[in-house]
PDB file of N, CA, C, O and CB in Angstrom:
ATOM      1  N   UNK A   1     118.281-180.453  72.430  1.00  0.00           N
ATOM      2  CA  UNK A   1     119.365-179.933  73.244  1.00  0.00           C
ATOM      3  C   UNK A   1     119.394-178.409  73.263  1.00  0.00           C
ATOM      4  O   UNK A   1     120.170-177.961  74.108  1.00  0.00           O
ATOM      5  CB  UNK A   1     120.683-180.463  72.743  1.00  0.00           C
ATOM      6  N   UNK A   2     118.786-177.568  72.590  1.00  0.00           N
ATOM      7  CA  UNK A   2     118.568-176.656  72.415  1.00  0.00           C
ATOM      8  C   UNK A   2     118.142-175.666  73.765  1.00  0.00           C
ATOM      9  O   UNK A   2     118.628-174.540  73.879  1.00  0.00           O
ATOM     10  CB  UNK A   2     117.856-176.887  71.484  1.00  0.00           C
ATOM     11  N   UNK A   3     117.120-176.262  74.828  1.00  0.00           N
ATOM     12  CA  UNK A   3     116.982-176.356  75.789  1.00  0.00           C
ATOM     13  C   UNK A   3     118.487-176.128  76.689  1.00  0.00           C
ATOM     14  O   UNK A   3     118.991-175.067  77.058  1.00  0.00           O
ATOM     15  CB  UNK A   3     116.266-177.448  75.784  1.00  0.00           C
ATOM     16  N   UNK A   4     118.877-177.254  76.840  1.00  0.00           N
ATOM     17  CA  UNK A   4     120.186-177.153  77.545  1.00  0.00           C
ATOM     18  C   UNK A   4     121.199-176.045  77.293  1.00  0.00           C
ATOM     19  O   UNK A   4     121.652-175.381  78.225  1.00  0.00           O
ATOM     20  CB  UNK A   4     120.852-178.303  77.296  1.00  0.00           C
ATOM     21  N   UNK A   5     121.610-175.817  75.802  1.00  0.00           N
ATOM     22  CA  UNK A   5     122.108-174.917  75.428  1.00  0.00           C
ATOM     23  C   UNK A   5     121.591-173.431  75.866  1.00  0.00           C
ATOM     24  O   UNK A   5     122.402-172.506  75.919  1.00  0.00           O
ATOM     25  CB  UNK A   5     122.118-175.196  74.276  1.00  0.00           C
ATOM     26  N   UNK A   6     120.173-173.231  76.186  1.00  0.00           N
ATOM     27  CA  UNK A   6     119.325-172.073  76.290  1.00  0.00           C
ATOM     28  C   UNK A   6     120.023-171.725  77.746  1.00  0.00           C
ATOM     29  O   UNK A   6     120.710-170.738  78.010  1.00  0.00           O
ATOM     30  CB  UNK A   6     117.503-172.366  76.205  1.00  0.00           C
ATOM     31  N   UNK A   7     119.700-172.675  78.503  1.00  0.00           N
ATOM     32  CA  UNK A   7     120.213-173.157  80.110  1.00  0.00           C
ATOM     33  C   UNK A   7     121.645-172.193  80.645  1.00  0.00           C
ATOM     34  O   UNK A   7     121.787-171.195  81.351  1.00  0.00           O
ATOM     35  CB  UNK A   7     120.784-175.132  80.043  1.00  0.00           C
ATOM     36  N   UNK A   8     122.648-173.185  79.813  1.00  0.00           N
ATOM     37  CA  UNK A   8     124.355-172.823  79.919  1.00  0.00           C
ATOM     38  C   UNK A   8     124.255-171.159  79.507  1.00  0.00           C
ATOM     39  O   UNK A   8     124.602-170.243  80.251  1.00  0.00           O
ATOM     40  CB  UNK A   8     125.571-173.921  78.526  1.00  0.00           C
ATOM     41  N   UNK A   9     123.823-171.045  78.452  1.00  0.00           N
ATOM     42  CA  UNK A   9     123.617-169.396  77.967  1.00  0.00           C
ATOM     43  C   UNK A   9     123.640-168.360  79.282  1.00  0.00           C
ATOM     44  O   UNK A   9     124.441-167.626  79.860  1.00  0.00           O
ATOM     45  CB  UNK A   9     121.931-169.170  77.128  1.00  0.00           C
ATOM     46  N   UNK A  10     122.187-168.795  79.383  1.00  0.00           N
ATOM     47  CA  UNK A  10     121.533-167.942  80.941  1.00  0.00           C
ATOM     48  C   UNK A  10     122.890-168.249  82.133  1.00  0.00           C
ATOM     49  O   UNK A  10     123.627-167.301  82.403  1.00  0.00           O
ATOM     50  CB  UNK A  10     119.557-168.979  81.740  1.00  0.00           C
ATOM     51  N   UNK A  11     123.080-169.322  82.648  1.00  0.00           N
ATOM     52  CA  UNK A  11     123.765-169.325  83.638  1.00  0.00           C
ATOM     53  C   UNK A  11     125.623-169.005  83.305  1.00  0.00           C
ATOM     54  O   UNK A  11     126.578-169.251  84.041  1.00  0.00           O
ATOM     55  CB  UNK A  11     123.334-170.703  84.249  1.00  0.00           C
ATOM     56  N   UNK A  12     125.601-168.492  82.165  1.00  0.00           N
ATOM     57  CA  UNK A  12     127.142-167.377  81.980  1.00  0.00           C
ATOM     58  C   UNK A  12     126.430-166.146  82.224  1.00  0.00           C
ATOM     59  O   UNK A  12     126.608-165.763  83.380  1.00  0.00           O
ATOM     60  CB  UNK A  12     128.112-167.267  80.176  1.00  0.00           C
ATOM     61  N   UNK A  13     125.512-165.218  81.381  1.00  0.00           N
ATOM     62  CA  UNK A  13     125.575-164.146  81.276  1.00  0.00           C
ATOM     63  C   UNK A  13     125.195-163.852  83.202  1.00  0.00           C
ATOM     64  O   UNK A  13     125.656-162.886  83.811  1.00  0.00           O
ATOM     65  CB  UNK A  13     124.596-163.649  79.926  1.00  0.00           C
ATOM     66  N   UNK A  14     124.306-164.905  83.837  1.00  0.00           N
ATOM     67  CA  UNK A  14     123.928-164.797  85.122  1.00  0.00           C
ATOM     68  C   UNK A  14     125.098-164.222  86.060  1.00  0.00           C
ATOM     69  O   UNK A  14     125.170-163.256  86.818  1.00  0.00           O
ATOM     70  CB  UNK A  14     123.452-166.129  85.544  1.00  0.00           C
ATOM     71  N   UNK A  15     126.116-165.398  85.616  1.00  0.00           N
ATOM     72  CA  UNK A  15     127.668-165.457  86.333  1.00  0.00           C
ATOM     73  C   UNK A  15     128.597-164.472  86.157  1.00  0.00           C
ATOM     74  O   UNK A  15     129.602-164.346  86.857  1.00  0.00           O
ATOM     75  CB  UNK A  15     128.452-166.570  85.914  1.00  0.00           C
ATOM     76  N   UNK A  16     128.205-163.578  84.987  1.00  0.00           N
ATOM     77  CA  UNK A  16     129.030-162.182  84.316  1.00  0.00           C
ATOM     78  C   UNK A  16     128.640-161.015  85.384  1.00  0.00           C
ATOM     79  O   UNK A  16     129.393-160.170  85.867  1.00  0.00           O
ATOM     80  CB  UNK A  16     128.384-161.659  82.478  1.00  0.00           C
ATOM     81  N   UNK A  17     127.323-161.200  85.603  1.00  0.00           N
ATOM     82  CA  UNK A  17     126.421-159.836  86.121  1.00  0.00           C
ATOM     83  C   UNK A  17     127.269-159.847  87.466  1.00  0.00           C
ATOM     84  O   UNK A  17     127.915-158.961  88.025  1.00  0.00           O
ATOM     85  CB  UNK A  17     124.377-160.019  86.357  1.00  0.00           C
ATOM     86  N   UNK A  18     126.957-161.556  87.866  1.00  0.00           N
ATOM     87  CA  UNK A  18     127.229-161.632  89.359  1.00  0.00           C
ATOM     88  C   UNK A  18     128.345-161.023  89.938  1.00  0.00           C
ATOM     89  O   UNK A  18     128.389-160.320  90.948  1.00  0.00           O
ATOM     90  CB  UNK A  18     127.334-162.884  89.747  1.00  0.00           C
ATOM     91  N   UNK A  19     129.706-161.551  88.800  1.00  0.00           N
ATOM     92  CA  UNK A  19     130.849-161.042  89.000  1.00  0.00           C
ATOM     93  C   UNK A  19     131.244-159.249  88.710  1.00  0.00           C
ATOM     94  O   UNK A  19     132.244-158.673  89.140  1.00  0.00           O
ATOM     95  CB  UNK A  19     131.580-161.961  88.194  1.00  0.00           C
ATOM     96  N   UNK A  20     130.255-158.704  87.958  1.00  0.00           N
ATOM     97  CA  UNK A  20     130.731-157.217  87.736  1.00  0.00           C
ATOM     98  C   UNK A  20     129.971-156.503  88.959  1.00  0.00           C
ATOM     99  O   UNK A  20     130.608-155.568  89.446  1.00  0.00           O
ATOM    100  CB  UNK A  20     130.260-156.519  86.091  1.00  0.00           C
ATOM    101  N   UNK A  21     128.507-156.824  89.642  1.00  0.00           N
ATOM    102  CA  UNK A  21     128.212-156.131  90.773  1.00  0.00           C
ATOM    103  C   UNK A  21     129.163-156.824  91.992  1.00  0.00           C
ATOM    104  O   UNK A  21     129.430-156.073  92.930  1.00  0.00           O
ATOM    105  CB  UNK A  21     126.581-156.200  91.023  1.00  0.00           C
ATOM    106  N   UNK A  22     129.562-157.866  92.028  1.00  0.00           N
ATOM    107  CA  UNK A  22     130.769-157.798  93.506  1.00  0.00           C
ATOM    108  C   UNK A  22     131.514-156.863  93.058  1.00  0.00           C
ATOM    109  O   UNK A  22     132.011-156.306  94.037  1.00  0.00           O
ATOM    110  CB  UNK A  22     131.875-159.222  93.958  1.00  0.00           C
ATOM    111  N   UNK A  23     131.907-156.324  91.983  1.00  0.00           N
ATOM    112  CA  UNK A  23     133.171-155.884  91.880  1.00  0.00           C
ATOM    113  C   UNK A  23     133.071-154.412  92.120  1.00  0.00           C
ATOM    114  O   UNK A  23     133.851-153.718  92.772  1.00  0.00           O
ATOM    115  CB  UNK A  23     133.792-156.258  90.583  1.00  0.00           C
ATOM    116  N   UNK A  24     131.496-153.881  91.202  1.00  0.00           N
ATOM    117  CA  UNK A  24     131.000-152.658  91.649  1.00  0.00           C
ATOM    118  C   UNK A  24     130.567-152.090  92.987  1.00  0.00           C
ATOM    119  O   UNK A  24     130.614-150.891  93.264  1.00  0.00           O
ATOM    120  CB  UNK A  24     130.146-152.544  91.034  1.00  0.00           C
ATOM    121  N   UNK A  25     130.211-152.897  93.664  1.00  0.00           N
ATOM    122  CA  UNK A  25     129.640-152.824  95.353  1.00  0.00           C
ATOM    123  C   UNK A  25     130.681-153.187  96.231  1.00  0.00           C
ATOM    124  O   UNK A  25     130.465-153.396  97.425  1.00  0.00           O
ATOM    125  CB  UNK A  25     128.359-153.902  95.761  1.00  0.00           C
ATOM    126  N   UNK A  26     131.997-153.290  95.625  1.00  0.00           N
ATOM    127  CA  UNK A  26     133.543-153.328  96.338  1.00  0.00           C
ATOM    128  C   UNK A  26     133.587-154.399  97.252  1.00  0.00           C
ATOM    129  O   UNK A  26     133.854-154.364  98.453  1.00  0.00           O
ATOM    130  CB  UNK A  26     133.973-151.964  97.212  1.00  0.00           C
ATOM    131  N   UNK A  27     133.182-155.701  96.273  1.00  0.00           N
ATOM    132  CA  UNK A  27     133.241-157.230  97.392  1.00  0.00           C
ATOM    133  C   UNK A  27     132.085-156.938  98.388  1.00  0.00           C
ATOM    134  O   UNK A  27     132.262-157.580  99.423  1.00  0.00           O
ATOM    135  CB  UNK A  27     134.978-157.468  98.508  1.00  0.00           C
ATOM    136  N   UNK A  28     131.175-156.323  98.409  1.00  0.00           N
ATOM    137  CA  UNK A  28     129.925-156.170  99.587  1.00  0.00           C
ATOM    138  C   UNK A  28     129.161-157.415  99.259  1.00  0.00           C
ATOM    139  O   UNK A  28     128.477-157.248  98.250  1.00  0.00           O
ATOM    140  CB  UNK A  28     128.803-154.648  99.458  1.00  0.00           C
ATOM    141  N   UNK A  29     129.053-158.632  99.793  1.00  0.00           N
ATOM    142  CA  UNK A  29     128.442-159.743  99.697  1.00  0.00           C
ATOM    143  C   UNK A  29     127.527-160.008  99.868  1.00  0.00           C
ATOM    144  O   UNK A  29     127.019-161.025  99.395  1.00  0.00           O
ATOM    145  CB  UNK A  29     128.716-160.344 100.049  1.00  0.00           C
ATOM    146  N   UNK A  30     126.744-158.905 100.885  1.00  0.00           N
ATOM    147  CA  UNK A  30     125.788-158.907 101.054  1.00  0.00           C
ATOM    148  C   UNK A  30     124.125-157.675 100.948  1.00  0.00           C
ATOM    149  O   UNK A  30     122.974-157.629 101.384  1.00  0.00           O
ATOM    150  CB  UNK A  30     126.267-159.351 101.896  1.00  0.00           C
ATOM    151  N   UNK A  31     125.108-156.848 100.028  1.00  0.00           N
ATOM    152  CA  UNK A  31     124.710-155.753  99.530  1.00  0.00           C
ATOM    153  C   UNK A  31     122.914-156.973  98.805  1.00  0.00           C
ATOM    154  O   UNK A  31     122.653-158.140  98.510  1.00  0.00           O
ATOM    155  CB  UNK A  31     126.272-154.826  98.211  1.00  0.00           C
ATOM    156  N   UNK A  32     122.449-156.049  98.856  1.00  0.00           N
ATOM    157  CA  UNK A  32     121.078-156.804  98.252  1.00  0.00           C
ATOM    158  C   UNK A  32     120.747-156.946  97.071  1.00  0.00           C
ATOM    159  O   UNK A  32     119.784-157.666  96.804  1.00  0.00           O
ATOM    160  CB  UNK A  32     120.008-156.329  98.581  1.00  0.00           C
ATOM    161  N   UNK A  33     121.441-156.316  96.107  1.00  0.00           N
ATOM    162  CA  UNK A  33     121.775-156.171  94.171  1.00  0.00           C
ATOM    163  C   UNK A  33     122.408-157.377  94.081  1.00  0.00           C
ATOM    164  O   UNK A  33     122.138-158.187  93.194  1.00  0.00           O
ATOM    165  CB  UNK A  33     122.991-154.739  93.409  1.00  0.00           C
ATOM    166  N   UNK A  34     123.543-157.633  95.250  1.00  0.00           N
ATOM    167  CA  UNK A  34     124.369-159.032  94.708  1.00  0.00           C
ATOM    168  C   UNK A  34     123.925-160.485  95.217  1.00  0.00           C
ATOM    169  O   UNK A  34     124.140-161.505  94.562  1.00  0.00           O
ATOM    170  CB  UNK A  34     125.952-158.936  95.187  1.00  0.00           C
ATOM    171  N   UNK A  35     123.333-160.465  96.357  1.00  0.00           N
ATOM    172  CA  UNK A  35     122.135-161.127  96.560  1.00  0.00           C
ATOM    173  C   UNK A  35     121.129-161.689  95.682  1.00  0.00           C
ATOM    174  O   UNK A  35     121.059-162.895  95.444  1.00  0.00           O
ATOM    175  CB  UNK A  35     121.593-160.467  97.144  1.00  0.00           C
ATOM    176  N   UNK A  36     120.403-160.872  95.234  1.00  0.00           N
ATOM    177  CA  UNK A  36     120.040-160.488  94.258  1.00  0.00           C
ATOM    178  C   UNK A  36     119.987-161.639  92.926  1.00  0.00           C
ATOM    179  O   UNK A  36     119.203-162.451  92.436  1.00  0.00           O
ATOM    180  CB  UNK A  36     120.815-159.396  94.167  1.00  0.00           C
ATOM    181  N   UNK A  37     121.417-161.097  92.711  1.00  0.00           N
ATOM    182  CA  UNK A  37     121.761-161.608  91.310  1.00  0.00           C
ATOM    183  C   UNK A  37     122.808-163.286  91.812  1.00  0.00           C
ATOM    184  O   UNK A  37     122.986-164.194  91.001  1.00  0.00           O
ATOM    185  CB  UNK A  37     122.908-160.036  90.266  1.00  0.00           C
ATOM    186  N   UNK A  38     123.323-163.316  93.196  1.00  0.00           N
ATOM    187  CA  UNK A  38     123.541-164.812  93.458  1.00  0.00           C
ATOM    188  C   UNK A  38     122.092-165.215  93.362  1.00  0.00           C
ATOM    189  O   UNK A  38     122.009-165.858  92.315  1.00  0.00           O
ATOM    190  CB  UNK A  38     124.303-165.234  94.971  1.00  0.00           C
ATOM    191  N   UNK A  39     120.991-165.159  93.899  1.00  0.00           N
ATOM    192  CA  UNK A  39     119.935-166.164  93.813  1.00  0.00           C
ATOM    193  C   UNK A  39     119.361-166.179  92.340  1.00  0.00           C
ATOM    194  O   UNK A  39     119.239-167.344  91.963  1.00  0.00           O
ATOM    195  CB  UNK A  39     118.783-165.848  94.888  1.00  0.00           C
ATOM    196  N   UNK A  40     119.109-165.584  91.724  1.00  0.00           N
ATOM    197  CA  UNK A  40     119.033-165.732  90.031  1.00  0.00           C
ATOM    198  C   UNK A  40     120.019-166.775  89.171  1.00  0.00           C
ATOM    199  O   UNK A  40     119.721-167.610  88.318  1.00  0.00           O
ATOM    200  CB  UNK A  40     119.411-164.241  89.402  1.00  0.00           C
ATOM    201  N   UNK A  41     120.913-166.511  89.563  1.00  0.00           N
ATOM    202  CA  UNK A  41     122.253-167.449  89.592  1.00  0.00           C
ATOM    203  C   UNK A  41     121.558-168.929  89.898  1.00  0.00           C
ATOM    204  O   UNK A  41     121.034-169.761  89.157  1.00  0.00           O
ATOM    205  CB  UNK A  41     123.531-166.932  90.979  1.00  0.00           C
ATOM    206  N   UNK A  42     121.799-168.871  91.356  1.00  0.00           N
ATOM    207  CA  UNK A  42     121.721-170.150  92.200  1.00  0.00           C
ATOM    208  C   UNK A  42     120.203-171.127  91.028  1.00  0.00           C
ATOM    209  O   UNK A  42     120.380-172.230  90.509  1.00  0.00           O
ATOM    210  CB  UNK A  42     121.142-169.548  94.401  1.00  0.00           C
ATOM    211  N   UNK A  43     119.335-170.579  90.953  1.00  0.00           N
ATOM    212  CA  UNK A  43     117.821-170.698  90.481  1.00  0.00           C
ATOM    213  C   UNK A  43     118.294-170.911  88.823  1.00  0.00           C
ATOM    214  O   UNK A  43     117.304-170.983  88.095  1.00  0.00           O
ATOM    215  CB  UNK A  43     116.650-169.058  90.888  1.00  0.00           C
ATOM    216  N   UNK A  44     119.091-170.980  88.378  1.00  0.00           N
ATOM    217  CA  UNK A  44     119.365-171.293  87.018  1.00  0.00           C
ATOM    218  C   UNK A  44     120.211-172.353  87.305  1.00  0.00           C
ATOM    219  O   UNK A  44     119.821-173.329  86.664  1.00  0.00           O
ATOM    220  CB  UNK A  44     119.955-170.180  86.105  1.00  0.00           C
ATOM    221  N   UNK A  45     121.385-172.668  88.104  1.00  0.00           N
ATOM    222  CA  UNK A  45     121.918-173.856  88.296  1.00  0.00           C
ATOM    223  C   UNK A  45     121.021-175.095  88.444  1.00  0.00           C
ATOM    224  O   UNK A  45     121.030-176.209  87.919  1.00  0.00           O
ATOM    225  CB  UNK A  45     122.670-173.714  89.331  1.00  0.00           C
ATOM    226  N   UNK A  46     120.317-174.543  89.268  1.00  0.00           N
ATOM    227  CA  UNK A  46     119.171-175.428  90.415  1.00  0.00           C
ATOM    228  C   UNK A  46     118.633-175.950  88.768  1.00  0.00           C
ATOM    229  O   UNK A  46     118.873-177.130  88.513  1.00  0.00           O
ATOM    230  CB  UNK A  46     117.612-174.187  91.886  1.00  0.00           C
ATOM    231  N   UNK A  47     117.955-175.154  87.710  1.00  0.00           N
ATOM    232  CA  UNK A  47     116.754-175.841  86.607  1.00  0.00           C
ATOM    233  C   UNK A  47     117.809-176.950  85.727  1.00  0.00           C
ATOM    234  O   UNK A  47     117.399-177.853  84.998  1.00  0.00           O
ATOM    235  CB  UNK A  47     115.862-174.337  85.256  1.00  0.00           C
ATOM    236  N   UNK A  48     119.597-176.547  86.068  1.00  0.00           N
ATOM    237  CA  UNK A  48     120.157-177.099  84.594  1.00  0.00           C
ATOM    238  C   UNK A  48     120.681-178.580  85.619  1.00  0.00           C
ATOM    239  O   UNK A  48     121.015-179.566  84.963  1.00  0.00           O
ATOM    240  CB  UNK A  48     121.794-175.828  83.516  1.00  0.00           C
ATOM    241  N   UNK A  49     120.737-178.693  87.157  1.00  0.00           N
ATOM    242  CA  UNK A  49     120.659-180.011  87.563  1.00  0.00           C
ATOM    243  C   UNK A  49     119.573-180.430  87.888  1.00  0.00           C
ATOM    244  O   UNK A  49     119.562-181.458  88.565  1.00  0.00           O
ATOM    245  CB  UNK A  49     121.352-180.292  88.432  1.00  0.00           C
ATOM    246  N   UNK A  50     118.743-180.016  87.654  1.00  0.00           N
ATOM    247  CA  UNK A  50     117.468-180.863  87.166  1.00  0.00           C
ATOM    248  C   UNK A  50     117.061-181.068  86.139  1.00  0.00           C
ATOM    249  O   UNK A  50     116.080-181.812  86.136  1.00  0.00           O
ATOM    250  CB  UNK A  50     116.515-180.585  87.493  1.00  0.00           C
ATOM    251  N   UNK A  51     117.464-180.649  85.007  1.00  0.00           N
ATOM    252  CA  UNK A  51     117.260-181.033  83.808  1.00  0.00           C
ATOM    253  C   UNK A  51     118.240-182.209  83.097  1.00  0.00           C
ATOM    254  O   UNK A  51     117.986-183.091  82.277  1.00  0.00           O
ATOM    255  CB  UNK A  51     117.277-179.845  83.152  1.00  0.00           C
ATOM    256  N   UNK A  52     119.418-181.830  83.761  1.00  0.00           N
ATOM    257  CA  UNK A  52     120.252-183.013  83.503  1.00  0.00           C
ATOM    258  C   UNK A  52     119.901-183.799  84.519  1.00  0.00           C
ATOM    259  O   UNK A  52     118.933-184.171  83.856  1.00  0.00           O
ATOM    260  CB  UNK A  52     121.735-182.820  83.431  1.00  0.00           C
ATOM    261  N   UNK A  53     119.754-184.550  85.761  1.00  0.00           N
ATOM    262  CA  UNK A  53     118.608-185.120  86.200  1.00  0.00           C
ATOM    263  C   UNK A  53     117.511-186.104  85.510  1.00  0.00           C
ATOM    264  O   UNK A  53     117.352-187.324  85.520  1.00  0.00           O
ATOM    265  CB  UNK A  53     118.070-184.171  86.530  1.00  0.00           C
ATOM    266  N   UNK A  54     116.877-185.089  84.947  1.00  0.00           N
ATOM    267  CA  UNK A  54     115.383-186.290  83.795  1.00  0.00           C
ATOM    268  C   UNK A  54     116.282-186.684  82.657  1.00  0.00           C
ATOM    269  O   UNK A  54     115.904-187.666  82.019  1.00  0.00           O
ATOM    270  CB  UNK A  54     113.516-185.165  82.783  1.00  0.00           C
ATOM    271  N   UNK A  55     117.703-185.949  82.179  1.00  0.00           N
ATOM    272  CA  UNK A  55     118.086-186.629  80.728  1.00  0.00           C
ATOM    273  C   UNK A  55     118.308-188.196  81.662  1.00  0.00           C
ATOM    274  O   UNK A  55     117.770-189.283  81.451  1.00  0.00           O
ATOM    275  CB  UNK A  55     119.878-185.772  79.661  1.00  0.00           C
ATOM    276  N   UNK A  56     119.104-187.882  82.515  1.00  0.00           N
ATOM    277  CA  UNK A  56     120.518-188.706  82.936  1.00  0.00           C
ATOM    278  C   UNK A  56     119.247-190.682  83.680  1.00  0.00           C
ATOM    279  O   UNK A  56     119.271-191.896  83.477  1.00  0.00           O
ATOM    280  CB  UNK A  56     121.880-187.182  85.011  1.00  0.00           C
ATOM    281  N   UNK A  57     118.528-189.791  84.405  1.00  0.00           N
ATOM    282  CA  UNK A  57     116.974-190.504  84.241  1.00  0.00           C
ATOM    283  C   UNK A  57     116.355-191.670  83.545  1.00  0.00           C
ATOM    284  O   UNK A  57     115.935-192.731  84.006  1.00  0.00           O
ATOM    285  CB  UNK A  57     116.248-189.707  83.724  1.00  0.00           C
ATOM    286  N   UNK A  58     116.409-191.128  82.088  1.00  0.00           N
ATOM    287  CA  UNK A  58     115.833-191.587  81.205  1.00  0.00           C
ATOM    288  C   UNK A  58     116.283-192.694  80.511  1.00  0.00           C
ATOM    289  O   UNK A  58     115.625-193.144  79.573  1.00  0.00           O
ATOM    290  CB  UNK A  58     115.646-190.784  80.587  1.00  0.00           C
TER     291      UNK A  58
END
């Protein structure tokens, strides 16, 4: 589980960044830093429902 735990880790500190550049780029949504850091985001959700996926699977 260690794995999973590694997972949740990444996708807070992901969700921290995400939320302090909207806040720095004054809600610009589409500024390309926050972009950016939504698809890094999105791409860590995406590995932890697929990983729960092969548990849930099995």
């Amino acid at each position: 589980m260690a794995e999973l735990e590694d997972l949740l880790k990444d996708i807070d500190k992901l969700r921290e960044r995400l939320q302090l550049l909207i806040e720095k780029k004054q809600w610009n949504l589409v500024d390309a830093e926050v972009v950016a850091a939504s698809k890094a985001l999105n791409f860590a959700l995406n590995q932890y429902n697929m990983f729960l996926k092969e548990k849930i699977g099995e």
